[in-house]
PDB file with SEQRES, HELIX, SHEET and CRYST1 records, atoms N, CA, C and O in Angstrom:
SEQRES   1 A   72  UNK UNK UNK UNK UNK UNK UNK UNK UNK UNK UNK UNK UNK          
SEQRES   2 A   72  UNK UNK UNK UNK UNK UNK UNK UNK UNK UNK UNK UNK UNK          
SEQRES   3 A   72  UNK UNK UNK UNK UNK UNK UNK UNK UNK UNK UNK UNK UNK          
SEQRES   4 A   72  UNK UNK UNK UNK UNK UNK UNK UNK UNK UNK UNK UNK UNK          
SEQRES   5 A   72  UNK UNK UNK UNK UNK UNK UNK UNK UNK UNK UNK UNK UNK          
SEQRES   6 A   72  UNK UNK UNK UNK UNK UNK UNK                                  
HELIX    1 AA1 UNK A   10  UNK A   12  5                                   3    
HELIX    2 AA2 UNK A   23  UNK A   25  5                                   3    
HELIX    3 AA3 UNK A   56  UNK A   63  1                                   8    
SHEET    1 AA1 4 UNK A   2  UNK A   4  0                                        
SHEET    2 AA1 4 UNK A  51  UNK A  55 -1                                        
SHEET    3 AA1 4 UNK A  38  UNK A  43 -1                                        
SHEET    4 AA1 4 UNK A  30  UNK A  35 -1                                        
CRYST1    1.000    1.000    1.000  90.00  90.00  90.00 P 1           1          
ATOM      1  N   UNK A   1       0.841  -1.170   0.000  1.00  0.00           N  
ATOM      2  CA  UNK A   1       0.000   0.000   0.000  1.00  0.00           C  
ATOM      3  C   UNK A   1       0.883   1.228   0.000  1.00  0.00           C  
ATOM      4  O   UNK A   1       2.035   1.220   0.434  1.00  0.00           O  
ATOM      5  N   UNK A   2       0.292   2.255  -0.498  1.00  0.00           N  
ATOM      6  CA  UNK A   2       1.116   3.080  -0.799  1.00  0.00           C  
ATOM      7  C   UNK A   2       0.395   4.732  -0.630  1.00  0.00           C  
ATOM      8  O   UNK A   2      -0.319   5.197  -1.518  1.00  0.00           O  
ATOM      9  N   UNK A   3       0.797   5.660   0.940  1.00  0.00           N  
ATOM     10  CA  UNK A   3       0.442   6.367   0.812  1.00  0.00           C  
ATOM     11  C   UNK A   3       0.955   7.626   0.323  1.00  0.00           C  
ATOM     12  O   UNK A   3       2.143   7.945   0.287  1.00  0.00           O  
ATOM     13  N   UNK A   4      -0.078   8.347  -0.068  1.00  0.00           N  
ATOM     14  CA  UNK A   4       0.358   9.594  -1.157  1.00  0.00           C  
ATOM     15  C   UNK A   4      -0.316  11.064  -0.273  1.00  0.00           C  
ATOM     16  O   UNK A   4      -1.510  11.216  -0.014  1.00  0.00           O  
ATOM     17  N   UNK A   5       0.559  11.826   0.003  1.00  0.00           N  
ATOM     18  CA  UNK A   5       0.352  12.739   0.948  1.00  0.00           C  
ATOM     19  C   UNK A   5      -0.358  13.775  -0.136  1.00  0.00           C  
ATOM     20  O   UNK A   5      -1.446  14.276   0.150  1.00  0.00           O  
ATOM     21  N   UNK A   6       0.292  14.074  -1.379  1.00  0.00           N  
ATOM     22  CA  UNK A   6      -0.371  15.045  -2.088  1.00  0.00           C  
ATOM     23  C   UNK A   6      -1.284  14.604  -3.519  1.00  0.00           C  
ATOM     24  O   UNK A   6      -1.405  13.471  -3.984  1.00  0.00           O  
ATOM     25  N   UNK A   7      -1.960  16.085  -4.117  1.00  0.00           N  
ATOM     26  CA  UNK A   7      -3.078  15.464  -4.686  1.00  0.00           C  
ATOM     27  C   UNK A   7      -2.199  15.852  -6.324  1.00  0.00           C  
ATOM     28  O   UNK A   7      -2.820  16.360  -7.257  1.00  0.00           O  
ATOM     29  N   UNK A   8      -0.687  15.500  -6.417  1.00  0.00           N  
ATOM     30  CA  UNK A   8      -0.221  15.773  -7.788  1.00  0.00           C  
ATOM     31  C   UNK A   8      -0.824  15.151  -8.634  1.00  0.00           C  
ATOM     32  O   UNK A   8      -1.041  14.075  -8.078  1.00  0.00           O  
ATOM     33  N   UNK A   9      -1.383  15.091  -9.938  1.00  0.00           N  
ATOM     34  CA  UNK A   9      -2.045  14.098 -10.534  1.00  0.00           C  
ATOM     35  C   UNK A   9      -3.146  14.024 -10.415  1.00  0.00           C  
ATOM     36  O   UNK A   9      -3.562  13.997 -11.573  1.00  0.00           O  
ATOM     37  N   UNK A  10      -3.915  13.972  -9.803  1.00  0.00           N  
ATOM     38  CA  UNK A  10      -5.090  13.883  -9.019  1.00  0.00           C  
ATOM     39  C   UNK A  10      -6.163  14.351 -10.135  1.00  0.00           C  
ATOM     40  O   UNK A  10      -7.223  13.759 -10.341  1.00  0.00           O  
ATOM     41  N   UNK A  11      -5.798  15.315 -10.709  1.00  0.00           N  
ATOM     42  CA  UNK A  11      -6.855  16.296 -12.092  1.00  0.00           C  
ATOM     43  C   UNK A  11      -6.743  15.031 -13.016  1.00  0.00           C  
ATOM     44  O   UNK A  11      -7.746  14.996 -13.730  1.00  0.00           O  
ATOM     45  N   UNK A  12      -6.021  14.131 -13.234  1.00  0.00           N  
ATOM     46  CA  UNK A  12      -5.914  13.134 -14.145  1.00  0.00           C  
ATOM     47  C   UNK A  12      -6.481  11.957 -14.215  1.00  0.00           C  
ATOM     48  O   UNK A  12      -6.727  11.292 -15.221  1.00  0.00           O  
ATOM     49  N   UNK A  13      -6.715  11.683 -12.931  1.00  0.00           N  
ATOM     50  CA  UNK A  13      -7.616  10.826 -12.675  1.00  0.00           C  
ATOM     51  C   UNK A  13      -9.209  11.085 -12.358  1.00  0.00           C  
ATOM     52  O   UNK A  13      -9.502  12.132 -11.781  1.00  0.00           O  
ATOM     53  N   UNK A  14     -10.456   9.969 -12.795  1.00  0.00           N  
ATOM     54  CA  UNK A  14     -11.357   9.626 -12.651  1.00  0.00           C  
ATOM     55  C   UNK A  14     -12.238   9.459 -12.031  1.00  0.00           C  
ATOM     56  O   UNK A  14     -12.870   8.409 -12.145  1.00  0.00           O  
ATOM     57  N   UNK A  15     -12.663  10.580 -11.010  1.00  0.00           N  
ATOM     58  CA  UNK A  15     -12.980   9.693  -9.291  1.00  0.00           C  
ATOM     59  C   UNK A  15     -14.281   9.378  -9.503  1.00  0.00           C  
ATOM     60  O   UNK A  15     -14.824  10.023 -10.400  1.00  0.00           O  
ATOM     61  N   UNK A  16     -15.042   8.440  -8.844  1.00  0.00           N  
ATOM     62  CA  UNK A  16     -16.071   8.098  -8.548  1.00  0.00           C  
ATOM     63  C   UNK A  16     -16.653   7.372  -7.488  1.00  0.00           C  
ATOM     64  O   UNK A  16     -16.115   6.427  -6.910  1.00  0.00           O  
ATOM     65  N   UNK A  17     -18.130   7.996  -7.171  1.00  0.00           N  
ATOM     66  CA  UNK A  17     -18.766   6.700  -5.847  1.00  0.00           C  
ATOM     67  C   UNK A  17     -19.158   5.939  -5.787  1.00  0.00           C  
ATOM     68  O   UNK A  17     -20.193   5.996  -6.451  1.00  0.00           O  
ATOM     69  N   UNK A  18     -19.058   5.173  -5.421  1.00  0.00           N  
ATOM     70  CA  UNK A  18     -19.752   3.635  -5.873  1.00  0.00           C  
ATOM     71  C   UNK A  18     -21.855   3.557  -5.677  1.00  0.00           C  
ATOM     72  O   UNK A  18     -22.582   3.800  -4.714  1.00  0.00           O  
ATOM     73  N   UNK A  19     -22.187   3.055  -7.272  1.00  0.00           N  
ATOM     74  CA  UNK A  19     -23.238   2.908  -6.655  1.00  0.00           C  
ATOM     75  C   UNK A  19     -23.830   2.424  -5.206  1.00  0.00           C  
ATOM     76  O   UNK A  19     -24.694   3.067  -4.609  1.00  0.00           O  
ATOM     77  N   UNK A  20     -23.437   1.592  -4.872  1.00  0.00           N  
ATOM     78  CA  UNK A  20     -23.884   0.921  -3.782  1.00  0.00           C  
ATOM     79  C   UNK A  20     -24.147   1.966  -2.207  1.00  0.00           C  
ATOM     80  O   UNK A  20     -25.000   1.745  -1.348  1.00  0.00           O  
ATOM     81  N   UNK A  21     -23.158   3.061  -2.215  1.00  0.00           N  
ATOM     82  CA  UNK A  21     -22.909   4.219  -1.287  1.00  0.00           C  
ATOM     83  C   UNK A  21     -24.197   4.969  -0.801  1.00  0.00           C  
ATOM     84  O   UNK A  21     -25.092   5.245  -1.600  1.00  0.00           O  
ATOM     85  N   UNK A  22     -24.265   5.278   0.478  1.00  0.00           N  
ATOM     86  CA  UNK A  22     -25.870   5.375   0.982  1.00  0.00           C  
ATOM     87  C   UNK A  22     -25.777   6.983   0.414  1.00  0.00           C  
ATOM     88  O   UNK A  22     -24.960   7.847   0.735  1.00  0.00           O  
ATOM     89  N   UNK A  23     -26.988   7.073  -0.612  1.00  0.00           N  
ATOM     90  CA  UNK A  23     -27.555   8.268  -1.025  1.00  0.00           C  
ATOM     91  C   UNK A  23     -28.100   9.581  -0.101  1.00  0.00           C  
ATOM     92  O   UNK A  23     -27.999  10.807  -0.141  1.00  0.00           O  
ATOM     93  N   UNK A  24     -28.682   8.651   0.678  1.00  0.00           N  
ATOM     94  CA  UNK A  24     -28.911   9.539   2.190  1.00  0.00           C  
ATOM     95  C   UNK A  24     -28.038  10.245   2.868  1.00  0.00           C  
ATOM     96  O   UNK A  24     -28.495  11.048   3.682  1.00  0.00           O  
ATOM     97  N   UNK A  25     -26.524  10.128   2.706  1.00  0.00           N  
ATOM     98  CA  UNK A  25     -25.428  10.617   3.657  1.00  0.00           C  
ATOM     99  C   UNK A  25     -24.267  11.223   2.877  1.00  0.00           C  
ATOM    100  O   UNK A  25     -23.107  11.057   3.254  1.00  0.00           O  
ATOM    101  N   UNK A  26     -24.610  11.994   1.684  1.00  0.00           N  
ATOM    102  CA  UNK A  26     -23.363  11.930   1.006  1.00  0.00           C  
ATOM    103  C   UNK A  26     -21.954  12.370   1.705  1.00  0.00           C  
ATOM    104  O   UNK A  26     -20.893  12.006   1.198  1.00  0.00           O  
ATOM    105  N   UNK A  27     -21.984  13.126   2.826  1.00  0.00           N  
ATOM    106  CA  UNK A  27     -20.973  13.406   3.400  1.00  0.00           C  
ATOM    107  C   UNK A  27     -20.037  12.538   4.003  1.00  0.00           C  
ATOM    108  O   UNK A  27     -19.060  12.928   4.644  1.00  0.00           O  
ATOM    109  N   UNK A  28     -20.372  11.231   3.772  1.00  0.00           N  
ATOM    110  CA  UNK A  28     -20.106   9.928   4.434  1.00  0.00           C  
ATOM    111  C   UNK A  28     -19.532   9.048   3.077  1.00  0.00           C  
ATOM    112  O   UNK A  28     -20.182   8.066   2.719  1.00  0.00           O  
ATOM    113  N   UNK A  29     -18.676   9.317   2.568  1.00  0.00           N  
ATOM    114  CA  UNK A  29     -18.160   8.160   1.698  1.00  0.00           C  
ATOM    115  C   UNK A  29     -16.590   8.746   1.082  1.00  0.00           C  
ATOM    116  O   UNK A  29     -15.965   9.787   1.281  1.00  0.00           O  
ATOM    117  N   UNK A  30     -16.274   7.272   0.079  1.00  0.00           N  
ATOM    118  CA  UNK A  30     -14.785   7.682  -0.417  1.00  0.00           C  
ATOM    119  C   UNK A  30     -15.071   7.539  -1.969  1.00  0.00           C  
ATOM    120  O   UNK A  30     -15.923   6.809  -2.476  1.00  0.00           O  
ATOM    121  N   UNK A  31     -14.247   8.329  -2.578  1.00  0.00           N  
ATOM    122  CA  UNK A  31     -14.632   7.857  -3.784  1.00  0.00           C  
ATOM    123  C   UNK A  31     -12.917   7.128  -4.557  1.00  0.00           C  
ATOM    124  O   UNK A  31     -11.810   7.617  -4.331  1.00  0.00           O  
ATOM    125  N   UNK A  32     -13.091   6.345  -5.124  1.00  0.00           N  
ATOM    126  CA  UNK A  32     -12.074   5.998  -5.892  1.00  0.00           C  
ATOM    127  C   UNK A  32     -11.596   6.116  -7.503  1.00  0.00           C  
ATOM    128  O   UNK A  32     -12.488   6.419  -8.295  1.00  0.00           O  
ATOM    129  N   UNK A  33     -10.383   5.920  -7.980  1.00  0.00           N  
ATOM    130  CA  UNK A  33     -10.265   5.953  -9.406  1.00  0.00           C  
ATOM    131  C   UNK A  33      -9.131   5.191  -9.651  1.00  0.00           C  
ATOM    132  O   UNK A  33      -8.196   4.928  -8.895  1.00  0.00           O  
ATOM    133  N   UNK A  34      -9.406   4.750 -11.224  1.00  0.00           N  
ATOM    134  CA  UNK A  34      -8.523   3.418 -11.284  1.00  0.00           C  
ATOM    135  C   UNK A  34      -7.608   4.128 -12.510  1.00  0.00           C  
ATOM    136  O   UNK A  34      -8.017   4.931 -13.349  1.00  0.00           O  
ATOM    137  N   UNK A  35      -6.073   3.520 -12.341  1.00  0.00           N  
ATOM    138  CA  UNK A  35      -5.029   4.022 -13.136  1.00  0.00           C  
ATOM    139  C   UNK A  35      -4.524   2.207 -13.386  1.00  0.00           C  
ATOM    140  O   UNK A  35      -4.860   1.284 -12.644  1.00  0.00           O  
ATOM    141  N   UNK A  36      -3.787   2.111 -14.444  1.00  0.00           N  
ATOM    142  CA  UNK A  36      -3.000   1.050 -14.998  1.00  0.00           C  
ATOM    143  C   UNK A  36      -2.362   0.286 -13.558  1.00  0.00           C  
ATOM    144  O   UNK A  36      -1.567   0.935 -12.877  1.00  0.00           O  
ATOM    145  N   UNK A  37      -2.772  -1.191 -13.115  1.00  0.00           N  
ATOM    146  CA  UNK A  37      -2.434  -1.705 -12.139  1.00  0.00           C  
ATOM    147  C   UNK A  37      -2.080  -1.102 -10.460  1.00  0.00           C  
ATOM    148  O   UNK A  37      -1.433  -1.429  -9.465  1.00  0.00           O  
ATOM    149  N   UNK A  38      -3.335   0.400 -11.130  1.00  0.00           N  
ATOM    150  CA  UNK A  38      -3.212   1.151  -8.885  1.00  0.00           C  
ATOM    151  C   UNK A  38      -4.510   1.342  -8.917  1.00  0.00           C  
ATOM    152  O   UNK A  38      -4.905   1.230 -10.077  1.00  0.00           O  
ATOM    153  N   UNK A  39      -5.330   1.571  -8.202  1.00  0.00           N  
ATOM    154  CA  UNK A  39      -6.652   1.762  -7.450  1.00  0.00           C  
ATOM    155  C   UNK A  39      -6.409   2.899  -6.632  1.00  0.00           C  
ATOM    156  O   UNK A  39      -5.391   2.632  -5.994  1.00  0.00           O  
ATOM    157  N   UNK A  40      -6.888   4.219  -6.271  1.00  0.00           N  
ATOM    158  CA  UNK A  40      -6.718   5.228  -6.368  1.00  0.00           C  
ATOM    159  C   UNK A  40      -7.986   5.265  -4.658  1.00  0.00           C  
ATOM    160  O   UNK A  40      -9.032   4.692  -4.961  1.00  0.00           O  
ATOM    161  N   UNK A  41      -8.003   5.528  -3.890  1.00  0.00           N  
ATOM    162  CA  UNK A  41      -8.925   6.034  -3.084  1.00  0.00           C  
ATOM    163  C   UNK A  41      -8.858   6.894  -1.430  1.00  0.00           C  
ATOM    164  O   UNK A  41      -8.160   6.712  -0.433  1.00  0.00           O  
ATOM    165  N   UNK A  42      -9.888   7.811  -1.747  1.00  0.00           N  
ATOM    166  CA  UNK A  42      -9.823   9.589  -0.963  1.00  0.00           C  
ATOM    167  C   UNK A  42     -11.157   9.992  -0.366  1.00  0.00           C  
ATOM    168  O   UNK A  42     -12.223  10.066  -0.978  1.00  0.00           O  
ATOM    169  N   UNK A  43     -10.973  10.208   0.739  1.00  0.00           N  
ATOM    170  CA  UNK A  43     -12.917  11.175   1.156  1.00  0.00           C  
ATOM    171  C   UNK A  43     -13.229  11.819   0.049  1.00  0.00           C  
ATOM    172  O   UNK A  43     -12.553  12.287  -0.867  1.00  0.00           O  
ATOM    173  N   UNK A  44     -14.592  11.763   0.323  1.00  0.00           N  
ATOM    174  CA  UNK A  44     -15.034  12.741  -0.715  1.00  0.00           C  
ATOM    175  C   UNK A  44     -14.970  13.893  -0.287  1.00  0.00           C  
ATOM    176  O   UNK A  44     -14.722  14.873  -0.990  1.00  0.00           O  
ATOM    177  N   UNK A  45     -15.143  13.907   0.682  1.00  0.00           N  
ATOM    178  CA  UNK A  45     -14.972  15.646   1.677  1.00  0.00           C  
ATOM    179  C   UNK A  45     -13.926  16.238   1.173  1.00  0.00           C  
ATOM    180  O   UNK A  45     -14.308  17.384   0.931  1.00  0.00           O  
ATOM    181  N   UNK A  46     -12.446  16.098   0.766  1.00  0.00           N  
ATOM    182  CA  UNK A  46     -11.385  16.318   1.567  1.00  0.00           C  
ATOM    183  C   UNK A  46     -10.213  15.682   0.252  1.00  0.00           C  
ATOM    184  O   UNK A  46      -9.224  14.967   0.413  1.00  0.00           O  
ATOM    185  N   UNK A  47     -10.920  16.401  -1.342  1.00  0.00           N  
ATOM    186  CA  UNK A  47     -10.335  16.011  -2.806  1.00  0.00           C  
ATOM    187  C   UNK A  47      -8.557  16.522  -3.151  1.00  0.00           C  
ATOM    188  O   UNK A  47      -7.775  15.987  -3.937  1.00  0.00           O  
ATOM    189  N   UNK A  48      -8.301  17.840  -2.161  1.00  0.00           N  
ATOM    190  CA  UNK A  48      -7.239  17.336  -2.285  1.00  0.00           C  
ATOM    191  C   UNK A  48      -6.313  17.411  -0.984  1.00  0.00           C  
ATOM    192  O   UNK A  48      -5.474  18.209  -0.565  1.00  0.00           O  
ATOM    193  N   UNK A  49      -6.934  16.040  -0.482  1.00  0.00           N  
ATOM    194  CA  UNK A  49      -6.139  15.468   1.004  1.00  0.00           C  
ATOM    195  C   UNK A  49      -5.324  14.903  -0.244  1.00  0.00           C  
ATOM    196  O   UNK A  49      -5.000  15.036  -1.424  1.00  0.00           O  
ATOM    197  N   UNK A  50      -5.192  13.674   1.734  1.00  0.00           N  
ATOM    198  CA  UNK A  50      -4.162  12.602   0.956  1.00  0.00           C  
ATOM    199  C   UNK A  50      -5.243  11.271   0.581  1.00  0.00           C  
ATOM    200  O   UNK A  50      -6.404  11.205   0.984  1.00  0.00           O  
ATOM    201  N   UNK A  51      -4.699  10.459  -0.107  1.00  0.00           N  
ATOM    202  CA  UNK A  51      -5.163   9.498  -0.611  1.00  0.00           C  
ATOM    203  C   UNK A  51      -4.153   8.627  -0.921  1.00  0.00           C  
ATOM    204  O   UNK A  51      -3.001   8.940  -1.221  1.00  0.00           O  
ATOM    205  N   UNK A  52      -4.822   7.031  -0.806  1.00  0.00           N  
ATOM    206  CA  UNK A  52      -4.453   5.668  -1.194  1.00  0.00           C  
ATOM    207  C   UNK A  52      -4.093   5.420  -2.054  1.00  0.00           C  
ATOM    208  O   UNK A  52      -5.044   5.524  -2.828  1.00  0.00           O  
ATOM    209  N   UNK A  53      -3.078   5.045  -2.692  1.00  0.00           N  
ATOM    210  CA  UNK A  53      -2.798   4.265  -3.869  1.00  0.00           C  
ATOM    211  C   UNK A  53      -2.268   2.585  -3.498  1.00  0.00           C  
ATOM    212  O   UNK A  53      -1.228   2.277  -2.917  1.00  0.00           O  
ATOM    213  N   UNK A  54      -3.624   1.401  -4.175  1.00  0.00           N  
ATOM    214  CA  UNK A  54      -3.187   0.185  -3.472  1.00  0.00           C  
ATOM    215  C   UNK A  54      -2.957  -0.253  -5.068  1.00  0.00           C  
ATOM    216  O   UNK A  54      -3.304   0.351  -6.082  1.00  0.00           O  
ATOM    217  N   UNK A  55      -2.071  -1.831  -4.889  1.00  0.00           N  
ATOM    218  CA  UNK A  55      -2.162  -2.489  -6.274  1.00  0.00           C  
ATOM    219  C   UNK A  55      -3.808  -3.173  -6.139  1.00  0.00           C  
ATOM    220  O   UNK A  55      -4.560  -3.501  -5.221  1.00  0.00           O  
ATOM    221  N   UNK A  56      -3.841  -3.153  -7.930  1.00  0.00           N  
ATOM    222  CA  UNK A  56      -4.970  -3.522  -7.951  1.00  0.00           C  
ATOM    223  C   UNK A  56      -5.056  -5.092  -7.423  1.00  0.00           C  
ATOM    224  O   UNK A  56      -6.100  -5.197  -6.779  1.00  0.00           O  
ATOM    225  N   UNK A  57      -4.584  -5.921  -7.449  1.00  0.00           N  
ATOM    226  CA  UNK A  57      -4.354  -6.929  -6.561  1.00  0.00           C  
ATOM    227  C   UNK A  57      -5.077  -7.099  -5.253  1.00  0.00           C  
ATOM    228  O   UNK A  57      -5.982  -7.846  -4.881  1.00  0.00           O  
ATOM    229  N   UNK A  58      -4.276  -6.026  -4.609  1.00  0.00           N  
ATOM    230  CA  UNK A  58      -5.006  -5.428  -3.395  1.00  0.00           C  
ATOM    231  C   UNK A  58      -6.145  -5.199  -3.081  1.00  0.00           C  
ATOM    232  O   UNK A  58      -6.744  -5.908  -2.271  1.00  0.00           O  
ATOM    233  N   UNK A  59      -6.695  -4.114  -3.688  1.00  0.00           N  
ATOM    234  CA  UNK A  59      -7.933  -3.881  -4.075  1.00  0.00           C  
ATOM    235  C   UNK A  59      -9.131  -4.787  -4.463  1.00  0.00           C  
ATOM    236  O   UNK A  59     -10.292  -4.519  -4.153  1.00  0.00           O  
ATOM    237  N   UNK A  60      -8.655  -6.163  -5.348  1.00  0.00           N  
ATOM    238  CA  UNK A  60      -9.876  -6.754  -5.804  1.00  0.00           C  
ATOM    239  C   UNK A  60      -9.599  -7.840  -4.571  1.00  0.00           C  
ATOM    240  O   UNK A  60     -10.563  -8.605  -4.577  1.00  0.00           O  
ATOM    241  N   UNK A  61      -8.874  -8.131  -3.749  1.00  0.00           N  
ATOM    242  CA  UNK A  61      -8.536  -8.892  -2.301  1.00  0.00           C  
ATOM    243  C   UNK A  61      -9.335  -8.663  -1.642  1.00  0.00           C  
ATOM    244  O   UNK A  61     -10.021  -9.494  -1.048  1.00  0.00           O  
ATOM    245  N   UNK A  62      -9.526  -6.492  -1.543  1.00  0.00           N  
ATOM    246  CA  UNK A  62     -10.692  -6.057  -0.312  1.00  0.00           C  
ATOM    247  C   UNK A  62     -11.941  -6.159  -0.511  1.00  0.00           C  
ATOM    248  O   UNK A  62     -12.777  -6.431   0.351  1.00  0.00           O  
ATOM    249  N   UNK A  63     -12.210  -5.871  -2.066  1.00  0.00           N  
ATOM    250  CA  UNK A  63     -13.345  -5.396  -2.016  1.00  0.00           C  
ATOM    251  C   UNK A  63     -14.430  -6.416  -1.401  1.00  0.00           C  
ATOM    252  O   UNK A  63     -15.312  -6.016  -0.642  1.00  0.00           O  
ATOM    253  N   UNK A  64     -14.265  -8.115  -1.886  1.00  0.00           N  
ATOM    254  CA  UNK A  64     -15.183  -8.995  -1.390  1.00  0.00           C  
ATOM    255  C   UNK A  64     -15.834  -8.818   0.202  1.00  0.00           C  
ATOM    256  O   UNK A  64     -16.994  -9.003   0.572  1.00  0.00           O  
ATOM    257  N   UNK A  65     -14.639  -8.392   0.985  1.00  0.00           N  
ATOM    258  CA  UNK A  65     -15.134  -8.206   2.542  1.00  0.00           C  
ATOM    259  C   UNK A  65     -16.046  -6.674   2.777  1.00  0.00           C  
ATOM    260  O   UNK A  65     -16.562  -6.688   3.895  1.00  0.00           O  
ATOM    261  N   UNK A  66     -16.333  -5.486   2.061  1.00  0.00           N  
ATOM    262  CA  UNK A  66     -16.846  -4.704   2.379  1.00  0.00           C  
ATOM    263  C   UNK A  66     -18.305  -4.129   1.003  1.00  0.00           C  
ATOM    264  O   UNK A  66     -19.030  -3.140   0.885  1.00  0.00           O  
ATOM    265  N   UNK A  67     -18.083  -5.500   0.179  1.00  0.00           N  
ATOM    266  CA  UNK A  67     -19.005  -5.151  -0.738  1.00  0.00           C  
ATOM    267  C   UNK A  67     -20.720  -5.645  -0.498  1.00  0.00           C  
ATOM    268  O   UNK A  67     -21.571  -5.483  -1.373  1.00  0.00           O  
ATOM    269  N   UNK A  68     -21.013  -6.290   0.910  1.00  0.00           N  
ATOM    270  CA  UNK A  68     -22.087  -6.727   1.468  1.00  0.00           C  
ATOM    271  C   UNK A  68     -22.369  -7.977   0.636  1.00  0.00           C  
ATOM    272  O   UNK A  68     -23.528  -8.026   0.225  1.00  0.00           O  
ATOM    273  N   UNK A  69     -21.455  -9.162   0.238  1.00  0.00           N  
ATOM    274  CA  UNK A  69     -21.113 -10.404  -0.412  1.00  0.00           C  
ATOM    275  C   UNK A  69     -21.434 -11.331   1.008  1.00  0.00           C  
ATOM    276  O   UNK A  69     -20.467 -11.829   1.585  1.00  0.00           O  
ATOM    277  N   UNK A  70     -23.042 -11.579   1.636  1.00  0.00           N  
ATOM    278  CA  UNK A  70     -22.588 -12.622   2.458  1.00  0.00           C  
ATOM    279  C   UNK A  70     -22.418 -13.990   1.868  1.00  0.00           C  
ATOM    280  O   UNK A  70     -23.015 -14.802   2.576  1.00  0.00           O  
ATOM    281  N   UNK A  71     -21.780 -14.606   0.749  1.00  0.00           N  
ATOM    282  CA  UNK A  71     -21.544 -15.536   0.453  1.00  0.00           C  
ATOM    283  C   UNK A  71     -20.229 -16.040   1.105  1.00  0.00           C  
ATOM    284  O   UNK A  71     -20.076 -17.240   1.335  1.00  0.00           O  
ATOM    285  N   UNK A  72     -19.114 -14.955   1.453  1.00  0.00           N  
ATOM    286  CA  UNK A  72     -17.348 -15.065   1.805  1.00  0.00           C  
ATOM    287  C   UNK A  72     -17.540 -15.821   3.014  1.00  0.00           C  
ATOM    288  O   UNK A  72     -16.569 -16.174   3.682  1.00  0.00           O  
TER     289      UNK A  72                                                      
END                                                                             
């Protein structure tokens, strides 16, 4: 994992919220964006904090545990 203190680049990338994200609360979520083998993710509050850069590896590892999949 790889954190990134500034938002260099940041205009270059794609962000978005995931459908699934409660509509009711928008102040309450992260949005992410995907670059060539990194996964990109930041509050939405707070566009140019810092933000995540994981391998996508990583990323498709987490998502099963927080995507409401009770099959895992």
């Amino acid at each position: 994992m790889i954190s990134e203190n500034s938002a260099e680049d940041a205009s270059e990338l794609a962000w978005f919220k995931s459908s699934y994200s409660d509509s009711s609360n928008s102040n309450e979520c992260v949005v992410v964006a995907t670059a060539p083998g990194t996964v990109h993710v930041r509050d939405s509050k707070n566009a140019q904090g810092p933000r995540l850069a994981l391998p996508a590896a990583a990323w498709a590892a987490f998502v099963p545990y927080v995507g409401g999949d009770e099959s895992r």
